[in-house]
C-alpha positions as CSV (number, residue, x, y, z in Angstrom):
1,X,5.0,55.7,95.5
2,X,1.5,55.5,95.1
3,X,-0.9,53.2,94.5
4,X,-2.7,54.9,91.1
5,X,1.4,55.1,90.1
6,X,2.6,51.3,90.6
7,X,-0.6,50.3,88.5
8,X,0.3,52.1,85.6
9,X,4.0,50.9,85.7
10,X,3.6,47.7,86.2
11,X,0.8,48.2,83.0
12,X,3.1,49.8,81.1
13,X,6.0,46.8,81.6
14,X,3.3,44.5,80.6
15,X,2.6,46.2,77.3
16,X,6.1,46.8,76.3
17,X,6.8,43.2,76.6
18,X,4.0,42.0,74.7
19,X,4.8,44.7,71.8
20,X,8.7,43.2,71.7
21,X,7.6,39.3,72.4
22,X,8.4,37.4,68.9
23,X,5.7,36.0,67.3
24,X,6.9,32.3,67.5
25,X,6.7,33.4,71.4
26,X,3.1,34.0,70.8
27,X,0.9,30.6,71.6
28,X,-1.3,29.3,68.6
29,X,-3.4,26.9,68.5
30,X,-2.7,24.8,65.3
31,X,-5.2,23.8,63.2
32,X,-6.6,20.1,63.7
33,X,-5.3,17.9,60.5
34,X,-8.4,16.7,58.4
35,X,-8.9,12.7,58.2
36,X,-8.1,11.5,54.4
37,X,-10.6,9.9,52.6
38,X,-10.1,7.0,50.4
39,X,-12.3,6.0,47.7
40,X,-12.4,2.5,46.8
41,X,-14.3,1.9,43.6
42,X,-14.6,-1.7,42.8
43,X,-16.0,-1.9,38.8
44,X,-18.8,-3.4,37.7
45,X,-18.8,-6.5,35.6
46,X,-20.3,-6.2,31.8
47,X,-23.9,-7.5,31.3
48,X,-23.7,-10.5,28.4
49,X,-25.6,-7.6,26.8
50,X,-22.6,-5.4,26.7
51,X,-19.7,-8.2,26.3
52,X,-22.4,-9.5,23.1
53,X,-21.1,-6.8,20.4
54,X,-17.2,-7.3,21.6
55,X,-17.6,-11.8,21.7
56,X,-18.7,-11.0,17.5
57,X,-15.8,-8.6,16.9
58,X,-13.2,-11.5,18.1
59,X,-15.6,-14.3,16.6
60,X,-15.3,-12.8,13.0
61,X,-11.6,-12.5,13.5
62,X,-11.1,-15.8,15.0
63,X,-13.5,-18.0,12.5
64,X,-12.3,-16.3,9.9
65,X,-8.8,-17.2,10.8
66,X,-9.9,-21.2,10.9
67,X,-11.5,-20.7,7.5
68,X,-8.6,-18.9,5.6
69,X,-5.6,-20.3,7.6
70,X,-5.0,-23.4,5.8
71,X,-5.5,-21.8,2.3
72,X,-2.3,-19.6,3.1
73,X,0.5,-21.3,1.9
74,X,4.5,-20.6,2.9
75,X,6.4,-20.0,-0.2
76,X,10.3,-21.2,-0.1
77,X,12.4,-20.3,-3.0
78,X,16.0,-21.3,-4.3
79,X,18.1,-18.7,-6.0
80,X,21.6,-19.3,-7.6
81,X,23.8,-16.0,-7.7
82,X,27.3,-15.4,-8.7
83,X,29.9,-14.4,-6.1
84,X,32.9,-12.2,-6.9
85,X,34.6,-15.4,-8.5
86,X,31.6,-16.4,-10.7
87,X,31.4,-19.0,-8.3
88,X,27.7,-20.2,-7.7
89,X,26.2,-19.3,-4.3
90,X,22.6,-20.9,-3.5
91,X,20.1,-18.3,-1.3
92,X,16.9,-18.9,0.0
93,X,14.1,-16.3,-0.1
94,X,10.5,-17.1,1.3
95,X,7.2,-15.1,0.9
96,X,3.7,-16.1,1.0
97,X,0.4,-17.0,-1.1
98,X,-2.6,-18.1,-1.4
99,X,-4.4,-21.1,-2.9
100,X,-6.7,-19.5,-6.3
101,X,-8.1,-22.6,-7.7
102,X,-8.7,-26.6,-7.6
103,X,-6.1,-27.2,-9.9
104,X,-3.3,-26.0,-7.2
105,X,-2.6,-22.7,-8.6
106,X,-1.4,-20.4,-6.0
107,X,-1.1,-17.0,-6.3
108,X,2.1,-14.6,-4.9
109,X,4.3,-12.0,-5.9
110,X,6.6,-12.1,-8.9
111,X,9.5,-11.0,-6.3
112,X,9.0,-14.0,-4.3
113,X,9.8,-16.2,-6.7
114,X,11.8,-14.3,-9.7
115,X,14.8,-16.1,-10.3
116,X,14.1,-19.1,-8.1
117,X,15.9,-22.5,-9.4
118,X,13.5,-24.4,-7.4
119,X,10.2,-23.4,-5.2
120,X,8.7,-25.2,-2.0
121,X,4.8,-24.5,-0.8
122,X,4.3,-25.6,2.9
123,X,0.6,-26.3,3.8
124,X,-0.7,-25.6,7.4
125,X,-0.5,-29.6,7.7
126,X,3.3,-29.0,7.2
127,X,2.8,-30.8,3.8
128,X,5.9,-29.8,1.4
129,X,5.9,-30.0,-2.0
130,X,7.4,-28.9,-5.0
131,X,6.0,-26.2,-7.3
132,X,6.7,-24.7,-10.7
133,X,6.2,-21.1,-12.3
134,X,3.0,-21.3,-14.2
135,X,3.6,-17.5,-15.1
136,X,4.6,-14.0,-14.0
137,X,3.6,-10.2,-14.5
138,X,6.5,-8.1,-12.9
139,X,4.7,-4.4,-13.9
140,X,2.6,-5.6,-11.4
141,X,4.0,-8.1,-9.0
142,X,2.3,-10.7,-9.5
143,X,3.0,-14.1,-10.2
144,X,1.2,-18.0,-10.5
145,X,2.5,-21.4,-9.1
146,X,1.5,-24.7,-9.3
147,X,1.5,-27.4,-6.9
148,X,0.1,-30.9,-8.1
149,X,-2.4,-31.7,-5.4
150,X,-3.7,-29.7,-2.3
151,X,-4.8,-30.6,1.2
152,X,-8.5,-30.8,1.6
153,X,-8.4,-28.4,4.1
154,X,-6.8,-26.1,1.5
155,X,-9.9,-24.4,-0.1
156,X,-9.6,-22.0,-3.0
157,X,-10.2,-18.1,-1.5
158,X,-13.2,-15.7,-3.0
159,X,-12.1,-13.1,-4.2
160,X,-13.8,-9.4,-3.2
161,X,-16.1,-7.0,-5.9
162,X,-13.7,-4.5,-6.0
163,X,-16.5,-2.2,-6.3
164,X,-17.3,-2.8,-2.7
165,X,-13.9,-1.2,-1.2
166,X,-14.1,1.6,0.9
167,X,-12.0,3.3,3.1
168,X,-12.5,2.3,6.9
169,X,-13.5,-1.1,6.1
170,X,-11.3,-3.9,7.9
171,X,-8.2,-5.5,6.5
172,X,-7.0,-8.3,7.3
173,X,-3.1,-9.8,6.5
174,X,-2.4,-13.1,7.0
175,X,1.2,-14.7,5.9
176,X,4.6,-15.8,6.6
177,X,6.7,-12.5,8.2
178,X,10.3,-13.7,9.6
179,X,9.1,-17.6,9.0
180,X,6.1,-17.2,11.2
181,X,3.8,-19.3,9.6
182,X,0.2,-18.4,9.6
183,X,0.6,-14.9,11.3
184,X,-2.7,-12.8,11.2
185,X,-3.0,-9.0,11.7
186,X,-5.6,-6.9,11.6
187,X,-6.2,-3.5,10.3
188,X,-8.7,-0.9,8.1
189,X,-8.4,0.2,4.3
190,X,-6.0,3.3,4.9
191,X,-6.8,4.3,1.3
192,X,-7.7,3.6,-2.0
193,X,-6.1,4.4,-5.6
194,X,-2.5,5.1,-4.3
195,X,0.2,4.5,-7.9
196,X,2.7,2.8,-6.3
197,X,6.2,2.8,-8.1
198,X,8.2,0.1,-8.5
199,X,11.5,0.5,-10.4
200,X,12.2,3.4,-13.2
201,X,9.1,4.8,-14.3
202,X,6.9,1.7,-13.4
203,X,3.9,1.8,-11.4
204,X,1.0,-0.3,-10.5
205,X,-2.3,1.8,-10.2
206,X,-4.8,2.0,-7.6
207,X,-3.2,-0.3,-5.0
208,X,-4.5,-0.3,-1.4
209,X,-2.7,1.3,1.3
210,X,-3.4,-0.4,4.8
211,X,-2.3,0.0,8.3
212,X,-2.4,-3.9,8.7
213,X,1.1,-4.8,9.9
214,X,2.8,-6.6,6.8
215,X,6.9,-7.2,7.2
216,X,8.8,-9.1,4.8
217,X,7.4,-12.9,4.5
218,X,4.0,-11.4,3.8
219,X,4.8,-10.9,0.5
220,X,2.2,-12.6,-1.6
221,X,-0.1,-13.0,0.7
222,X,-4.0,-11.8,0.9
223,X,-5.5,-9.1,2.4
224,X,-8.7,-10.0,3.3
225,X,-11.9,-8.4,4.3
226,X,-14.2,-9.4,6.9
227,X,-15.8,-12.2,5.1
228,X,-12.9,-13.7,4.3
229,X,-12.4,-12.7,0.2
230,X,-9.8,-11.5,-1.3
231,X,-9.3,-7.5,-1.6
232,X,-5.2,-8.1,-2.1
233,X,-2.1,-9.5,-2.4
234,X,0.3,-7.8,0.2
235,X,3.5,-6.4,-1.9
236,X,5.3,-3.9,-0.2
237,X,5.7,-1.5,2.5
238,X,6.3,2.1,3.1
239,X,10.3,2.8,4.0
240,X,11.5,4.3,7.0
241,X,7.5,4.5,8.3
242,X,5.2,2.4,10.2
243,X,2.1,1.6,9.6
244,X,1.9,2.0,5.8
245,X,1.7,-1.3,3.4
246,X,0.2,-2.2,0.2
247,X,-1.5,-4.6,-2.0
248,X,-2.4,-5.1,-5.3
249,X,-5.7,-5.0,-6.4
250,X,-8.2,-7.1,-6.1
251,X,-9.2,-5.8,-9.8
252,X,-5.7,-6.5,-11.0
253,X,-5.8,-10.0,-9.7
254,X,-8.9,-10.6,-11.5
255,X,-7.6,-9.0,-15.3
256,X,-4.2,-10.4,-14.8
257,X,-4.2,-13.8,-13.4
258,X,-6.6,-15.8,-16.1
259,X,-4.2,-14.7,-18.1
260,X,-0.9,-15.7,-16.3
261,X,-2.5,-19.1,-16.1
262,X,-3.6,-18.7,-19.8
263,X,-0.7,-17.6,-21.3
264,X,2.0,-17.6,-18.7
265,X,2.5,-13.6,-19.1
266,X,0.2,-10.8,-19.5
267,X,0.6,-8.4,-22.6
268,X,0.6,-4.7,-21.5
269,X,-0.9,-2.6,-23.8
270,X,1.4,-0.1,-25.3
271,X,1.2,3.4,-27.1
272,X,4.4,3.3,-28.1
273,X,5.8,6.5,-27.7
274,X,7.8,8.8,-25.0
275,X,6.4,12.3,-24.5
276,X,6.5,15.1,-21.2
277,X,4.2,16.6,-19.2
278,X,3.1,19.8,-20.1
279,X,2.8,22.0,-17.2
280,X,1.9,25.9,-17.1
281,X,5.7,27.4,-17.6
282,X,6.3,24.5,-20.2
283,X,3.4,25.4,-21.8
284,X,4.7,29.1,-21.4
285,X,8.5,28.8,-22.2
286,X,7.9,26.7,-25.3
287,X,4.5,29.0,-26.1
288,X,2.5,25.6,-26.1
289,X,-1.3,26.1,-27.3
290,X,-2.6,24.1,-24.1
291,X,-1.0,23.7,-20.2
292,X,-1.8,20.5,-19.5
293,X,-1.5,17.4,-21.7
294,X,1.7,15.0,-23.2
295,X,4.3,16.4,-25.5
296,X,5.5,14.2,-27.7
297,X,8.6,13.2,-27.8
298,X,10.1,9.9,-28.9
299,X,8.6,7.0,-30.9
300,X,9.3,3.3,-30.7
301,X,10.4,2.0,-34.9
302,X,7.9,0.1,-35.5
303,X,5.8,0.9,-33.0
304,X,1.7,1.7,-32.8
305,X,2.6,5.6,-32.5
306,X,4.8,5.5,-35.8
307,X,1.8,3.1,-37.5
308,X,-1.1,5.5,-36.6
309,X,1.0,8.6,-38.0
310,X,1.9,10.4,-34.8
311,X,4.5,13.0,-35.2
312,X,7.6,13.0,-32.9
313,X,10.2,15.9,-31.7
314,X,11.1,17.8,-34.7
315,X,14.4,19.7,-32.5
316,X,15.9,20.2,-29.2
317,X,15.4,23.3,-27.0
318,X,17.1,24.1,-23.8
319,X,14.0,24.7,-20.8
320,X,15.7,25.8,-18.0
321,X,18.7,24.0,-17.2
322,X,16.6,20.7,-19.5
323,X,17.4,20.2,-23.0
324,X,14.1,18.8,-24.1
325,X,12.9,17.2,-28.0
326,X,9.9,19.6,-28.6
327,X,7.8,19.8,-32.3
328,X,6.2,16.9,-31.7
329,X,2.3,16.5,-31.0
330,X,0.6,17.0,-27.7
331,X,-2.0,14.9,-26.8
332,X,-4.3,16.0,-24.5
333,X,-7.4,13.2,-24.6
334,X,-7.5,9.7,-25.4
335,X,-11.4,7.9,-26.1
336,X,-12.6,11.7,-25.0
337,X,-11.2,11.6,-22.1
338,X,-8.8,14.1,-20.9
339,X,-5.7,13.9,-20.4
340,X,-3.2,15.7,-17.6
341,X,0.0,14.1,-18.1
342,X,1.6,10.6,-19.0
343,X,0.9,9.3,-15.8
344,X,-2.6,9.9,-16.7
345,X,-2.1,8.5,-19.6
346,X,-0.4,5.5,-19.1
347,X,-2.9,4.4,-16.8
348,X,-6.0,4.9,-18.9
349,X,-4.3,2.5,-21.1
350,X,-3.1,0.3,-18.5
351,X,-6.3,-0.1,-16.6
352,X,-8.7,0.5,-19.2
353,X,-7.5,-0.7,-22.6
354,X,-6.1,-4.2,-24.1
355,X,-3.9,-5.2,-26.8
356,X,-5.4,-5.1,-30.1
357,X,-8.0,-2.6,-29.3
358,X,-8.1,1.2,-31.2
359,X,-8.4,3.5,-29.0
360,X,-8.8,7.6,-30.1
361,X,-6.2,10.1,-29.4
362,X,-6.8,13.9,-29.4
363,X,-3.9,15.5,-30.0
364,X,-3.2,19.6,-31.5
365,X,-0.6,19.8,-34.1
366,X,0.5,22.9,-35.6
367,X,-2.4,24.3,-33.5
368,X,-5.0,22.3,-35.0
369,X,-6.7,19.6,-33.1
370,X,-7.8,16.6,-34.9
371,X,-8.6,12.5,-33.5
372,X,-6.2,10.2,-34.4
373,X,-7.0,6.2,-34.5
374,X,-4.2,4.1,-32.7
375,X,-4.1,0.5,-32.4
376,X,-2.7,-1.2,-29.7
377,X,0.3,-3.4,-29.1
378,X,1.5,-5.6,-26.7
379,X,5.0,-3.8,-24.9
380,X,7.5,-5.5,-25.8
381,X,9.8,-7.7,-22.5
């Protein structure tokens, strides 16, 4: 063999064997692993510039809490039911309140103490004493107690212009939830204006939703703006949500509670009468003259309706699957203002009116409209 031939052989053998090698046979040189680096940020602590605004936030909070604290009083009251047997079985209900004036009238819900046999206010001194009903308003939840002396610490509360509400601004609950005495949270004004229903067809108008937390035991107790008046009296809370609580007015504490303390109740003023909203297809199916207004429907004997000469149902039609008193008149503006429905209507005269006063009622009657002069009277218990 020659020596040209064993080169290429033994070339050949070396090629072959490099083409069948596997590649895991093949040497690589891995790549070098890269070092981790680790930040460590350490923070900076705030100027006193920047931890300025944030020491007033808690300062307002916190000062106004000293201020209004011993003003907020726990209500305890006794109620007497009937068991199964007509035997007597005492219960104890507790809410909270708010001292109104020097003469120890304190200021709560009317479901806080409705049928109480006996009622205890506890000052932040844990001073106990008795207290009486000086009056109640249950259309709007609101009711007065009396206590014959107060704490010095326990300082009447301002209450708020209720022109000066808006939404955004803070609220602030303070009261009694679960027996916690004195328990502040904090909040905003969710909204304003809300009709909140309370049993049947009762409402109270233009209460204040808040997302303050309120839980039962702050009944009676004031919501309170950043200054420390009085915007509310916390009543109620929004089922099956969170979040979602209400007071009553400020405005309503000012009209009603005068009175309460006055008089011991506070006269709603009253149409006297019953009538349905008119709506597009009622206006259509009974061929109404306007879509929008108050049929009416029933009048009270006696009553302010029946004095002032308005006309009632004259017969009954079947709307729908509704059997409805129709014939009657249809108001659709009261002192020029118009109306939508009763809702509208009932609380122009809740919010706006008083017993005794006449107020002017638009209504179309045998498709004529003409004004008719109503005087007011006070709905009866």
């Amino acid at each position: 063999m020659t020596k040209k031939l064993l080169v290429l052989i033994v070339f050949l053998t070396t090629a072959v064997a490099c083409a069948n090698a596997s590649p895991t046979e093949t040497a690589v040189n891995p790549a070098p692993t890269q070092t981790p680096i680790i930040l460590i940020a350490t923070p900076t602590p705030l100027s006193e510039a920047d931890l300025a605004p944030i020491d007033i936030e808690e300062q307002i909070v916190t000062s106004l809490y000293d201020r209004v604290g011993p003003s907020v009083v726990h209500i305890a009251s006794q109620v007497v039911t009937m068991n199964f047997f007509f035997g007597p079985v005492p219960s104890e209900g507790t809410g909270s309140g708010f001292v109104y004036d020097d003469a120890g009238h304190i200021v709560t819900n009317n479901h806080v103490v409705a049928g109480a046999q006996s009622i205890e206010v506890r000052f932040s001194d844990n001073t106990q004493v008795p207290a009486t009903v000086v009056g109640t308003d249950p259309a709007n939840d609101l009711a007065v107690i009396q206590v014959d002396a107060l704490p010095d610490s326990a300082q009447p509360l301002p209450l708020a212009d209720d022109a000066d509400l808006r939404v955004g601004q803070r609220a602030i609950a303070i009261g009694n939830p679960f027996g916690l005495d004195r328990t502040l949270t904090t909040g905003v004004i969710s909204a304003l204006g809300r009709p909140l229903q309370t049993n049947n067809d009762s409402y109270i108008y233009n209460v204040i939703q808040t997302d303050a937390a309120i839980n039962p035991g702050n009944s009676g107790g004031p919501l309170l703006n950043s200054r420390g008046e009085v915007i509310g009296v916390n009543t109620a809370i929004q089922q099956d949500a969170q979040g979602i609580g209400f007071a009553v007015p400020v405005a309503a504490i000012k009209r009603i509670v005068p009175i309460l303390i006055a008089n011991g109740s506070y006269p709603h003023p009253w149409l006297g009468l019953l009538g349905y909203d008119i709506t597009k297809d009622l206006a259509q199916a009974l061929n109404l003259p306007v879509d929008q207004g108050v049929l009416v429907a029933q009048l009270y004997r006696n009553g302010p309706a029946v004095a002032a000469g308005i006309q009632g149902a004259q017969e009954q039609a079947i709307v729908g699957n509704r059997r409805m008193l129709v014939g009657g008149d249809i108001i659709t503006a009261v002192d020029g203002i118009d109306i939508a429905d009763w809702a509208s209507l009932s609380k122009y005269v809740e919010l706006d009116t008083q017993v005794g006063q006449t107020v002017t009622l638009t209504i179309v009657r045998n498709g004529t409209t003409q004004d008719v002069p109503l005087t007011l009277a006070a709905q009866p218990q």
